[in-house]
PDBQT receptor file of N, H, CA, C and O in Angstrom, charges set to zero:
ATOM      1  N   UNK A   1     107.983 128.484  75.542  1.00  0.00    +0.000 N 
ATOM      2  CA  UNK A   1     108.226 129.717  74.847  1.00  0.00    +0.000 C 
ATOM      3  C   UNK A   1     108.189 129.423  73.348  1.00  0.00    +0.000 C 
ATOM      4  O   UNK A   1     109.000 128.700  72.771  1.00  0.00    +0.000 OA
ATOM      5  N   UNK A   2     107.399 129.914  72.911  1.00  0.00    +0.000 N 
ATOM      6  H   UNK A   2     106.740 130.502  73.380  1.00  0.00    +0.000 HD
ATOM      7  CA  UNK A   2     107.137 129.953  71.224  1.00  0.00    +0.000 C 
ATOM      8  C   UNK A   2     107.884 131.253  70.236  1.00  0.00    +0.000 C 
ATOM      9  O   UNK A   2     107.376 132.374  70.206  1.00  0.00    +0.000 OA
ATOM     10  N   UNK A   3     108.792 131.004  69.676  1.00  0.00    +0.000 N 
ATOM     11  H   UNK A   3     109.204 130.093  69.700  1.00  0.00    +0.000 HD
ATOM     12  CA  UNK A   3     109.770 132.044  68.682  1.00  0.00    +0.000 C 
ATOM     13  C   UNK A   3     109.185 132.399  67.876  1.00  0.00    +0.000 C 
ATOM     14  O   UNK A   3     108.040 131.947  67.906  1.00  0.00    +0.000 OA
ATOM     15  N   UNK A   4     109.456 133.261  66.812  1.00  0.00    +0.000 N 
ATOM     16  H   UNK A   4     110.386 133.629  66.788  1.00  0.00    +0.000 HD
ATOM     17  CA  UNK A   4     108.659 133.885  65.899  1.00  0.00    +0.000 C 
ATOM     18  C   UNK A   4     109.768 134.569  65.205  1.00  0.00    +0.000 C 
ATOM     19  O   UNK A   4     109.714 135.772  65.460  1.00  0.00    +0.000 OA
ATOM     20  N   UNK A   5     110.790 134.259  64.398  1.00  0.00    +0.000 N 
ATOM     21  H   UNK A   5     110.834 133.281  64.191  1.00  0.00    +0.000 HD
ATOM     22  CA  UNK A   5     111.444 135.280  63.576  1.00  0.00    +0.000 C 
ATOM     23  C   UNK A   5     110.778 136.184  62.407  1.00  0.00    +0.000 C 
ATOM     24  O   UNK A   5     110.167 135.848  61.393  1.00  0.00    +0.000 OA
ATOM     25  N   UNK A   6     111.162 137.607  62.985  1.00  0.00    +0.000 N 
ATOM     26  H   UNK A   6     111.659 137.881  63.809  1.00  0.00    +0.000 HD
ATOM     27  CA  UNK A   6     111.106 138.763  62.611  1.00  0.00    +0.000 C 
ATOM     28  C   UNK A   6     112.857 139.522  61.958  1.00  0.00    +0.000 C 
ATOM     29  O   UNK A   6     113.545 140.269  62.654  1.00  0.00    +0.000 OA
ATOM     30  N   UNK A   7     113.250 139.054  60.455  1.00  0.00    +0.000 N 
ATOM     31  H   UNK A   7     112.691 138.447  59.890  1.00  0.00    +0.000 HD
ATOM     32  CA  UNK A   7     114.359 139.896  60.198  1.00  0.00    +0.000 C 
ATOM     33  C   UNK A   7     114.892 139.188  61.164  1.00  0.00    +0.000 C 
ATOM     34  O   UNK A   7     114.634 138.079  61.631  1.00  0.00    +0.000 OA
ATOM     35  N   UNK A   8     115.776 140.097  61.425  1.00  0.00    +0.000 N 
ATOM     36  H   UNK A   8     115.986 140.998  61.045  1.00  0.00    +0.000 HD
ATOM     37  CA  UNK A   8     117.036 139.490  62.661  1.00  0.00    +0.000 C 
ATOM     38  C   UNK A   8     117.174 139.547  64.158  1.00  0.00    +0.000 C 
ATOM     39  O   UNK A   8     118.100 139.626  64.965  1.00  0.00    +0.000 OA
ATOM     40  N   UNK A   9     115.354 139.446  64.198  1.00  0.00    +0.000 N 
ATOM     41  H   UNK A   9     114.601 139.382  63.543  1.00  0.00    +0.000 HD
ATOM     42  CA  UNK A   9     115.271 139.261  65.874  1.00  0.00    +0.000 C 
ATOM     43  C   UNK A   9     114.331 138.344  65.985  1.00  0.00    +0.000 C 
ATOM     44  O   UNK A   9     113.568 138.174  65.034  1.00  0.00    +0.000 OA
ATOM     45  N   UNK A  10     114.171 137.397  67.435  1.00  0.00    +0.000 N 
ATOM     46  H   UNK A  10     114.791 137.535  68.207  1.00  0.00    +0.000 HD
ATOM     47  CA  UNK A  10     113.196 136.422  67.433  1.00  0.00    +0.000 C 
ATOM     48  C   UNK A  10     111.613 137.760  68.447  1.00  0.00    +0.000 C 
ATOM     49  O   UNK A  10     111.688 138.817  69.073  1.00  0.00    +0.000 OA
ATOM     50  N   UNK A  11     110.912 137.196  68.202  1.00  0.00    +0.000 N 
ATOM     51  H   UNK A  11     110.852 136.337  67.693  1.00  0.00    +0.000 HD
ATOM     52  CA  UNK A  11     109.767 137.750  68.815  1.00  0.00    +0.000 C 
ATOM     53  C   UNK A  11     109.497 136.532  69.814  1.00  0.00    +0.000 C 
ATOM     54  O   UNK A  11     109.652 135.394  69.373  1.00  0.00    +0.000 OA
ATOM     55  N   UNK A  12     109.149 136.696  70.976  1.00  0.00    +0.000 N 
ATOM     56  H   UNK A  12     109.023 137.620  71.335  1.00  0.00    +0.000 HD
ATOM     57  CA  UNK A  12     108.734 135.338  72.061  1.00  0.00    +0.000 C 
ATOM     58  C   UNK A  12     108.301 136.388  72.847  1.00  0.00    +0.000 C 
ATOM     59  O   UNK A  12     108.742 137.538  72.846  1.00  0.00    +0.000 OA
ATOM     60  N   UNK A  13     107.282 135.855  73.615  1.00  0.00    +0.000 N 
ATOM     61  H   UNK A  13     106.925 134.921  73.616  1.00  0.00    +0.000 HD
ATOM     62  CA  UNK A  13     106.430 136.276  74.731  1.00  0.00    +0.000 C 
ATOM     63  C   UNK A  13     106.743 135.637  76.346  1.00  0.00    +0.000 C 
ATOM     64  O   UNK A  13     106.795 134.409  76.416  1.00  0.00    +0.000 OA
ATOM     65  N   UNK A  14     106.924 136.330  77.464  1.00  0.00    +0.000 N 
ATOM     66  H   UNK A  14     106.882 137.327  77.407  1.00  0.00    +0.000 HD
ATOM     67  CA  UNK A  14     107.419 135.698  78.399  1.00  0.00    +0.000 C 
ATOM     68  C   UNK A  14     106.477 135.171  79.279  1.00  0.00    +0.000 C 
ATOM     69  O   UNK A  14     105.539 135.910  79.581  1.00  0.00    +0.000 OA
ATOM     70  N   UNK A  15     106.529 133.963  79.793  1.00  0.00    +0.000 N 
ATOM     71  H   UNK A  15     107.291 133.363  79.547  1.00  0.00    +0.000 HD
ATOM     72  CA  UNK A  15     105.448 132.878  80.412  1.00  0.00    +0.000 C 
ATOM     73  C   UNK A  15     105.652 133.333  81.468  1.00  0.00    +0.000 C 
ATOM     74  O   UNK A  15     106.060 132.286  81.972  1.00  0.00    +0.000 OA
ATOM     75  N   UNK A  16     105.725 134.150  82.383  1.00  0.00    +0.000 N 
ATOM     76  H   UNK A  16     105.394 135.001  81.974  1.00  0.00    +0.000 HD
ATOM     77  CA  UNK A  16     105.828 134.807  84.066  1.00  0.00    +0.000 C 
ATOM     78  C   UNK A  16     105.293 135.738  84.075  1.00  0.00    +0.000 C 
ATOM     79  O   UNK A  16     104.474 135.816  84.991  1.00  0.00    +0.000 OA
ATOM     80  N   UNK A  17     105.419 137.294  82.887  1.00  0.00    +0.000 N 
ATOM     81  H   UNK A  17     106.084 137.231  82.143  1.00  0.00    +0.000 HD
ATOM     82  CA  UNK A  17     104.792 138.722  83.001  1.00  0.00    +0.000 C 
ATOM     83  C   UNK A  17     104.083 138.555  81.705  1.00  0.00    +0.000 C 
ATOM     84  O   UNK A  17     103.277 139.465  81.513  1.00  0.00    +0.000 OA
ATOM     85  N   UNK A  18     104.130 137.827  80.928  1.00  0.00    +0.000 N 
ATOM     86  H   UNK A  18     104.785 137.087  81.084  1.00  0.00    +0.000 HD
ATOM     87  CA  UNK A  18     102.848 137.571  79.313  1.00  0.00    +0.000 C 
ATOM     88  C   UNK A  18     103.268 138.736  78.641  1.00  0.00    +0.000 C 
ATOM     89  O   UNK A  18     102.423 139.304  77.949  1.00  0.00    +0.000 OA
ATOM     90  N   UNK A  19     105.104 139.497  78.746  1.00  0.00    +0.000 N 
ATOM     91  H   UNK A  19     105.791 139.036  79.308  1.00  0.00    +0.000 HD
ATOM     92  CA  UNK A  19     104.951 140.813  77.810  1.00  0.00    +0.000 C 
ATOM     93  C   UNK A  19     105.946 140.386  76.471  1.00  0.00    +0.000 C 
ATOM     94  O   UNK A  19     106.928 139.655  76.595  1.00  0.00    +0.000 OA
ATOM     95  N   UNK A  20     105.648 140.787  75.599  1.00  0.00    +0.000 N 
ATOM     96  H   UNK A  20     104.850 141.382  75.498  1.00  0.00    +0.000 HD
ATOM     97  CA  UNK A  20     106.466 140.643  74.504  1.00  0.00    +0.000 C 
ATOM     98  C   UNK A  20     107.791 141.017  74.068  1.00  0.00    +0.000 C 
ATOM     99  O   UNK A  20     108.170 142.161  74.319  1.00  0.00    +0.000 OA
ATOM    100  N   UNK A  21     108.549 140.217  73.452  1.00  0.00    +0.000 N 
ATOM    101  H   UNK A  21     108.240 139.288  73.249  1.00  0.00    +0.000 HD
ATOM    102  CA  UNK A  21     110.253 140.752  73.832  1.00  0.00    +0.000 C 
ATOM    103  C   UNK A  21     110.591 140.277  72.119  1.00  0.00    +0.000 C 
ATOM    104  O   UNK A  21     110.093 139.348  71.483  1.00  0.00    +0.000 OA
ATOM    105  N   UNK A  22     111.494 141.172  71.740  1.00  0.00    +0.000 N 
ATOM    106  H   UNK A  22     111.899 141.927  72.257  1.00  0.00    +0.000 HD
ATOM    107  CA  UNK A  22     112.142 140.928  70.317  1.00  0.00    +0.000 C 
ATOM    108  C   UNK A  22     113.653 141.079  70.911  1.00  0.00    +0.000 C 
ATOM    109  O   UNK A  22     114.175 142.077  71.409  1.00  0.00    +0.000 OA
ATOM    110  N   UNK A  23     114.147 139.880  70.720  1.00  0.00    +0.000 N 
ATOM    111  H   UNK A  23     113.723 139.069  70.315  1.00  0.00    +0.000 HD
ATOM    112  CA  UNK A  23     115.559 139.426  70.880  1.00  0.00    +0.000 C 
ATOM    113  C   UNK A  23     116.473 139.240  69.576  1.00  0.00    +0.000 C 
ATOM    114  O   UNK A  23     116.016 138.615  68.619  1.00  0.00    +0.000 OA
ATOM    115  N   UNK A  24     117.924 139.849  69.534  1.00  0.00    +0.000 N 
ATOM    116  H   UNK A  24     118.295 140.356  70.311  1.00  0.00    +0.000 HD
ATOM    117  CA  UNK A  24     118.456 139.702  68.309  1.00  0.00    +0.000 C 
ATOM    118  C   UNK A  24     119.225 138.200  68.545  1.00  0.00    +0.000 C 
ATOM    119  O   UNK A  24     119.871 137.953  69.564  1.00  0.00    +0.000 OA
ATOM    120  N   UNK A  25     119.098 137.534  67.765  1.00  0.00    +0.000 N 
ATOM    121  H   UNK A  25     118.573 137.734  66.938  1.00  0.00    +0.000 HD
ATOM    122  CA  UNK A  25     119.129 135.940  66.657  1.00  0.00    +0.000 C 
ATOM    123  C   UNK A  25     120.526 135.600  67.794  1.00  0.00    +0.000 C 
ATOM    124  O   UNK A  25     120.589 134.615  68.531  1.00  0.00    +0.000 OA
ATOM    125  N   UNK A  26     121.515 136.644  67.690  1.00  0.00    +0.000 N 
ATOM    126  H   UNK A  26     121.464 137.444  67.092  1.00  0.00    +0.000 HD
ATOM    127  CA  UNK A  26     122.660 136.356  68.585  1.00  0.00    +0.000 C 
ATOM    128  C   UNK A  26     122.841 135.798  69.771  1.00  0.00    +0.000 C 
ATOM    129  O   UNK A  26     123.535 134.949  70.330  1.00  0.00    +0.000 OA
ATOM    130  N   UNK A  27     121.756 136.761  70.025  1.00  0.00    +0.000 N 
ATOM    131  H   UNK A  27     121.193 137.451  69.571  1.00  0.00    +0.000 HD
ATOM    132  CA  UNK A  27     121.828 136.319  72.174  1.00  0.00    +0.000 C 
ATOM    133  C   UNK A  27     121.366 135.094  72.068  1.00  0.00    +0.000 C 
ATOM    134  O   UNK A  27     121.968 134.261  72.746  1.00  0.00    +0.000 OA
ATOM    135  N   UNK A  28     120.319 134.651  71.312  1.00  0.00    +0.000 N 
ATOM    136  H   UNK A  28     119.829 135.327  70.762  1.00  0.00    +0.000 HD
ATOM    137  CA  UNK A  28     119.609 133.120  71.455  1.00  0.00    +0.000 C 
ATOM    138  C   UNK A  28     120.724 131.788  70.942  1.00  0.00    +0.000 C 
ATOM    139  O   UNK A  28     120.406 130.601  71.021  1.00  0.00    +0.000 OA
ATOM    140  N   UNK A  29     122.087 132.293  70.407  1.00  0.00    +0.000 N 
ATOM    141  H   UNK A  29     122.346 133.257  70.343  1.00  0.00    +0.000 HD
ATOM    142  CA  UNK A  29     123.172 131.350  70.064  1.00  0.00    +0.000 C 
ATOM    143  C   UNK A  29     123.739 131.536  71.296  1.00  0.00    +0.000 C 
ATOM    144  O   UNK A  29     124.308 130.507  71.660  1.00  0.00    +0.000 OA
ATOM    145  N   UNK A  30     123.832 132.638  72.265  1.00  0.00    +0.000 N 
ATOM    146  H   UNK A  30     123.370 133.474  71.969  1.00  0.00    +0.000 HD
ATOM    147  CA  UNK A  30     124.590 132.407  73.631  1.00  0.00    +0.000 C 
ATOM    148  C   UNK A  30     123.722 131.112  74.846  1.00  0.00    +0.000 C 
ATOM    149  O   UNK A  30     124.190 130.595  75.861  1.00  0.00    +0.000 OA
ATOM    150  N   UNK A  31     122.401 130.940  74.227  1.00  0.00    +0.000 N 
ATOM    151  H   UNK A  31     122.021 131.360  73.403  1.00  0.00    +0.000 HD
ATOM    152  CA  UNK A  31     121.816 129.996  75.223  1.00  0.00    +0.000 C 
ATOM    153  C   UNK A  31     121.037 130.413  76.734  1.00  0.00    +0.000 C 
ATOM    154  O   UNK A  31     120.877 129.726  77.743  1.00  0.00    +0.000 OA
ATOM    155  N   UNK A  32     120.694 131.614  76.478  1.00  0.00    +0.000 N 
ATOM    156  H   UNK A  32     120.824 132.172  75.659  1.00  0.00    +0.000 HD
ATOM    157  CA  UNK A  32     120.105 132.093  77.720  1.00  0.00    +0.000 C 
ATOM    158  C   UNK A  32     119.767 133.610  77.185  1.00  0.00    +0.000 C 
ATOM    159  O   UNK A  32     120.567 134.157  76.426  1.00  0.00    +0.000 OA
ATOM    160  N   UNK A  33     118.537 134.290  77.606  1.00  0.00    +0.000 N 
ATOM    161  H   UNK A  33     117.887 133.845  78.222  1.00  0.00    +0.000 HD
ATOM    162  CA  UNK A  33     117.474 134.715  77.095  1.00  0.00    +0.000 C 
ATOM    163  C   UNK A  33     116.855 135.169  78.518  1.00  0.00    +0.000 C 
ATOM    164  O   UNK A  33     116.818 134.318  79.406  1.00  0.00    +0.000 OA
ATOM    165  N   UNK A  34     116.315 136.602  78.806  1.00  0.00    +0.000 N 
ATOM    166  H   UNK A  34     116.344 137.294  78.084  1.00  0.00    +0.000 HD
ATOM    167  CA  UNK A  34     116.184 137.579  79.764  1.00  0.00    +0.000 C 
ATOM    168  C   UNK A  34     114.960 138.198  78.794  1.00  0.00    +0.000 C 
ATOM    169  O   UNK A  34     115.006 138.475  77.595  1.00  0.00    +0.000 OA
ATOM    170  N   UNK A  35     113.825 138.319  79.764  1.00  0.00    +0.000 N 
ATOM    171  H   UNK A  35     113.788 138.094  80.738  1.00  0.00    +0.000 HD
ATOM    172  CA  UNK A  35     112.361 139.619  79.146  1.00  0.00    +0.000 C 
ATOM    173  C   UNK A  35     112.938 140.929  79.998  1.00  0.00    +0.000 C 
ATOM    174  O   UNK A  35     113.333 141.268  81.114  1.00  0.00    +0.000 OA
ATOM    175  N   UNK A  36     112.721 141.362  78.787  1.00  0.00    +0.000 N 
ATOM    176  H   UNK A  36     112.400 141.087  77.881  1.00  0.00    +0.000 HD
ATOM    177  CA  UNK A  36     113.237 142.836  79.161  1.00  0.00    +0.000 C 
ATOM    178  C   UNK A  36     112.258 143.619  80.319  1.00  0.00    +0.000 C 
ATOM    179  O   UNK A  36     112.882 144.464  80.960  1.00  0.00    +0.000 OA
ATOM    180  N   UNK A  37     110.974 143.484  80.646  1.00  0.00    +0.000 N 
ATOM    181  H   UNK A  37     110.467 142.798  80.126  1.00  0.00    +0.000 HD
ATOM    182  CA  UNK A  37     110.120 143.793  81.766  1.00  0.00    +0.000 C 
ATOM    183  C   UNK A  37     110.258 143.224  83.085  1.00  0.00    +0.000 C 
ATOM    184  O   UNK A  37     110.063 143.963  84.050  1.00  0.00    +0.000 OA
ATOM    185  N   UNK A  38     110.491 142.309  83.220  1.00  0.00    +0.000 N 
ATOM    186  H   UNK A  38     110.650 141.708  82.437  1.00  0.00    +0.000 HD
ATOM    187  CA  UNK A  38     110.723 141.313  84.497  1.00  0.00    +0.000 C 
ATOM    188  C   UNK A  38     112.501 140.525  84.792  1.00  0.00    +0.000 C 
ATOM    189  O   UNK A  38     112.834 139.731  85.672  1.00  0.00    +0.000 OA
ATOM    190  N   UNK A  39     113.128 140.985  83.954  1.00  0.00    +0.000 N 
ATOM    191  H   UNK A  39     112.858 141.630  83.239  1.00  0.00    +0.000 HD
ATOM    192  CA  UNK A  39     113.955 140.532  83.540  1.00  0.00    +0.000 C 
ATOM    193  C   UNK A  39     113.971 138.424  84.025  1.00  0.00    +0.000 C 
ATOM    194  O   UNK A  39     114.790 137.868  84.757  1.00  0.00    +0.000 OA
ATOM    195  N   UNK A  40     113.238 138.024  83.572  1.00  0.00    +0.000 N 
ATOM    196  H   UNK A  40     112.572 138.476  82.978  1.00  0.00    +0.000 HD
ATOM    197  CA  UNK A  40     113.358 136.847  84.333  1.00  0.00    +0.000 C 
ATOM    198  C   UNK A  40     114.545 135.734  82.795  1.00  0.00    +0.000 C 
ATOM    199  O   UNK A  40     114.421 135.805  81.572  1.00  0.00    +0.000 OA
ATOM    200  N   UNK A  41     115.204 135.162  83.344  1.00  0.00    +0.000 N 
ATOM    201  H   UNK A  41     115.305 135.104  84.337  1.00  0.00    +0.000 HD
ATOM    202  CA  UNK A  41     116.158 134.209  82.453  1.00  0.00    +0.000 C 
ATOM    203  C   UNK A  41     115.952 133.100  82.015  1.00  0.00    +0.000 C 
ATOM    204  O   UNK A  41     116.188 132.082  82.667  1.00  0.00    +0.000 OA
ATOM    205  N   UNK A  42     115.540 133.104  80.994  1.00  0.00    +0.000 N 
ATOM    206  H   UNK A  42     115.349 133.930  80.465  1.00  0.00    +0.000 HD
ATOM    207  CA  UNK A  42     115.673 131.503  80.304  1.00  0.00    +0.000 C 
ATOM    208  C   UNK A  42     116.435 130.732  79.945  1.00  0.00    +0.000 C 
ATOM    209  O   UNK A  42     117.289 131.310  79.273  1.00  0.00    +0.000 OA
ATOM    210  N   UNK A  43     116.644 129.533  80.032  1.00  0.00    +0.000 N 
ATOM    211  H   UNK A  43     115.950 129.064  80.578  1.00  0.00    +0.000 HD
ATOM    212  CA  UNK A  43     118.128 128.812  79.244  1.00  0.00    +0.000 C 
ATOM    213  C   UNK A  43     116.735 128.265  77.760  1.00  0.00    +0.000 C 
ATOM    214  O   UNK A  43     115.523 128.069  77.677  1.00  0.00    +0.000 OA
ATOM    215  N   UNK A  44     117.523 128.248  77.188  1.00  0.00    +0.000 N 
ATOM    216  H   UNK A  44     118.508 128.408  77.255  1.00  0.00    +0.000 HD
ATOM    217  CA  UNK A  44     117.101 127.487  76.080  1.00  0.00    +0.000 C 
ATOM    218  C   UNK A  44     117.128 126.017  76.025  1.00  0.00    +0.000 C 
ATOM    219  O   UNK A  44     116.353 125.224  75.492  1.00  0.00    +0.000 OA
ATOM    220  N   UNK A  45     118.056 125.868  76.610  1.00  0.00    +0.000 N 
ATOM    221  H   UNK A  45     118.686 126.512  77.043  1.00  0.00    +0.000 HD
ATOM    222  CA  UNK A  45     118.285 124.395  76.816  1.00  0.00    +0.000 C 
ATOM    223  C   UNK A  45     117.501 123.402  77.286  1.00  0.00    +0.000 C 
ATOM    224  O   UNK A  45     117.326 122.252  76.883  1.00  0.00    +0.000 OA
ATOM    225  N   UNK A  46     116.831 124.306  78.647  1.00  0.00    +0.000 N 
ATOM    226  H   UNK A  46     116.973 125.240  78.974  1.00  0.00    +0.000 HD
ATOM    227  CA  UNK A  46     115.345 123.974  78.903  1.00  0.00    +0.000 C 
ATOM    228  C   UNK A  46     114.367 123.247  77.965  1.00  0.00    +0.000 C 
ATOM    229  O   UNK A  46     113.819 122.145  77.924  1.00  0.00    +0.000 OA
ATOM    230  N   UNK A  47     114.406 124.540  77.121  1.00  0.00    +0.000 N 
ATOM    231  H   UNK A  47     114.852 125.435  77.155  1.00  0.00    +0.000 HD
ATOM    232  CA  UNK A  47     113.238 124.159  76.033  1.00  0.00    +0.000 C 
ATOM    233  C   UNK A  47     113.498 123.461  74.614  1.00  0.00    +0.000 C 
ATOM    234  O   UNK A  47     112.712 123.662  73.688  1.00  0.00    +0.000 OA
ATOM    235  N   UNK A  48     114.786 122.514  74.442  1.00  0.00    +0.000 N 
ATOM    236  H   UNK A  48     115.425 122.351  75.194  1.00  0.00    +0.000 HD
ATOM    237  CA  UNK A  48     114.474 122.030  73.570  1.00  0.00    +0.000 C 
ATOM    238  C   UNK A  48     114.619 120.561  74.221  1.00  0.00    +0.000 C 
ATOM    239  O   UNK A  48     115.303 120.318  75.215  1.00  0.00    +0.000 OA
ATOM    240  N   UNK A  49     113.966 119.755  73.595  1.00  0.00    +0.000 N 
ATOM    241  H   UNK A  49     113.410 119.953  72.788  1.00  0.00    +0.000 HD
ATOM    242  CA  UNK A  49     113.488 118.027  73.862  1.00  0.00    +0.000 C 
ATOM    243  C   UNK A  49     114.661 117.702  73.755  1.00  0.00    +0.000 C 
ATOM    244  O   UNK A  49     115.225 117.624  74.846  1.00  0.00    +0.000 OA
ATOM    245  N   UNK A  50     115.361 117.444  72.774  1.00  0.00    +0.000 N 
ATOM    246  H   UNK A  50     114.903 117.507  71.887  1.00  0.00    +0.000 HD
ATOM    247  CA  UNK A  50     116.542 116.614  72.690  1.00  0.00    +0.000 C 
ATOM    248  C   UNK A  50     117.695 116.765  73.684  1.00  0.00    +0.000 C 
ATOM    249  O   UNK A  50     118.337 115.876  74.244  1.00  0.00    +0.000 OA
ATOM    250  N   UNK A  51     117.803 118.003  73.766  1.00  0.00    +0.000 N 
ATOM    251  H   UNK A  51     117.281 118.724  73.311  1.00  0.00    +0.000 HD
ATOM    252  CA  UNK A  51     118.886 118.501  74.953  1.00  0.00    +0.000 C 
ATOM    253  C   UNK A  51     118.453 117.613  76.618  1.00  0.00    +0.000 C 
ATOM    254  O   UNK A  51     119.279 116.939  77.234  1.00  0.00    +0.000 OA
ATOM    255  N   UNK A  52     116.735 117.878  77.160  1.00  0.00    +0.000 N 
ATOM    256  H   UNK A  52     116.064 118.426  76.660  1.00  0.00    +0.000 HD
ATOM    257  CA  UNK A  52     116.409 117.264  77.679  1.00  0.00    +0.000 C 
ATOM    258  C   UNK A  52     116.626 115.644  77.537  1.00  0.00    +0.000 C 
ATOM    259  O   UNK A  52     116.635 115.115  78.649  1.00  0.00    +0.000 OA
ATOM    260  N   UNK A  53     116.790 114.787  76.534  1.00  0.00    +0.000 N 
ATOM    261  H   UNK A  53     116.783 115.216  75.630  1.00  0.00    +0.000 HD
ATOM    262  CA  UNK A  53     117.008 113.346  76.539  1.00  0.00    +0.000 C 
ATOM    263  C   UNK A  53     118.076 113.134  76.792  1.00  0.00    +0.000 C 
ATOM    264  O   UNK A  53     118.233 112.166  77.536  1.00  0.00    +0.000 OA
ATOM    265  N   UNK A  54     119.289 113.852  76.356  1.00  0.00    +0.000 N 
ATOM    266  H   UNK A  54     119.161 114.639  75.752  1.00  0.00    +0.000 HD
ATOM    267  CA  UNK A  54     120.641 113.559  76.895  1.00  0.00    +0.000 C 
ATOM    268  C   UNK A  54     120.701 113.891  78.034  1.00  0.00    +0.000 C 
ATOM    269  O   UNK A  54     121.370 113.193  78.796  1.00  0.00    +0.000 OA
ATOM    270  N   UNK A  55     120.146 114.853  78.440  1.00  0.00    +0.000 N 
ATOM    271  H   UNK A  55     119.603 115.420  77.821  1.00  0.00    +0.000 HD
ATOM    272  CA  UNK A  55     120.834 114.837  80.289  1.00  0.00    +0.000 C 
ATOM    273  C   UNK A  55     119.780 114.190  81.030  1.00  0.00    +0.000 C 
ATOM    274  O   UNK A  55     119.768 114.409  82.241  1.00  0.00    +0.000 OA
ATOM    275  N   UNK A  56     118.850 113.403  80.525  1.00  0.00    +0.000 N 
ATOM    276  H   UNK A  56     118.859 113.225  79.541  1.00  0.00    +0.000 HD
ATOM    277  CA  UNK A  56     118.307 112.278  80.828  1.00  0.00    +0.000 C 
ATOM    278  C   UNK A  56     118.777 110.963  80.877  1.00  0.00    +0.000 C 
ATOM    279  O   UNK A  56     118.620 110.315  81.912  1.00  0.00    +0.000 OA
ATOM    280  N   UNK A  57     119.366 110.449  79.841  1.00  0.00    +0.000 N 
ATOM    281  H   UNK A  57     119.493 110.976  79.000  1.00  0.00    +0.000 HD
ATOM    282  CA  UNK A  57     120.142 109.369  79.480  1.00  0.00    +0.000 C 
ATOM    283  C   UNK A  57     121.551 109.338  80.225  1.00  0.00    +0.000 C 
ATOM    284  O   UNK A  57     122.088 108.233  80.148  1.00  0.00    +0.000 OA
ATOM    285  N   UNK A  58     122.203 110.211  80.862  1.00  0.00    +0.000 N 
ATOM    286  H   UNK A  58     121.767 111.108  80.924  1.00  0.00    +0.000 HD
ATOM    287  CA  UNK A  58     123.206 110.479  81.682  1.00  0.00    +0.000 C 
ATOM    288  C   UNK A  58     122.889 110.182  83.069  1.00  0.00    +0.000 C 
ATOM    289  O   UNK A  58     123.803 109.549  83.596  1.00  0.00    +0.000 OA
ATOM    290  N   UNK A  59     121.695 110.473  84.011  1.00  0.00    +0.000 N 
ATOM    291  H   UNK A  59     120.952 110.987  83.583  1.00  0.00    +0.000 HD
ATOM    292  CA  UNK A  59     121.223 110.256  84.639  1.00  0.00    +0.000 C 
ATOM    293  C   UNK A  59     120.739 109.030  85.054  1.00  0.00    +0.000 C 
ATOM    294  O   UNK A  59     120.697 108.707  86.241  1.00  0.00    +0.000 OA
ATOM    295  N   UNK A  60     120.317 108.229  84.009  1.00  0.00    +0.000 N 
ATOM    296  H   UNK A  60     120.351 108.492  83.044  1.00  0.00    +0.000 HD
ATOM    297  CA  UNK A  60     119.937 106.516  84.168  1.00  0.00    +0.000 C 
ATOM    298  C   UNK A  60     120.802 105.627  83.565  1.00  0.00    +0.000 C 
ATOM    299  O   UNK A  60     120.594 104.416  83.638  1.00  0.00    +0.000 OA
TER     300      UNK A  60
C-alpha cells in the first residue's frame, strides 16, 4: 500500500478492490486501516519493514 498525503488525510488505494480511499492521518496512528468499498482491514504493521524485523528476531 502506497500513502499519499493530501492536507489531513492519507490517499492509498486498496490492493483487493483497486478503489481509492482518503483516510484521516488519525486512524493510521490507531494501526489498522479498512477501504471503505470492500471494507477489507489492514494493519500497518504489516507494511512497515522494521516492525517486520523485530517480530522476526523474536522468533529466531
Amino acid at each position: 500500500m502506497k500513502l499519499m498525503p493530501i492536507g489531513d488525510y492519507y490517499s492509498w488505494y486498496c490492493e483487493w478492490c483497486d478503489s481509492r480511499n482518503l483516510t484521516l492521518w488519525t486512524r493510521f496512528e490507531k494501526g489498522r486501516v479498512s477501504c471503505g468499498a470492500c471494507h477489507n482491514v489492514y494493519s500497518l504493521a504489516d507494511q512497515l519493514p522494521a516492525v517486520q524485523e523485530r517480530s522476526l528476531s523474536r522468533v529466531i
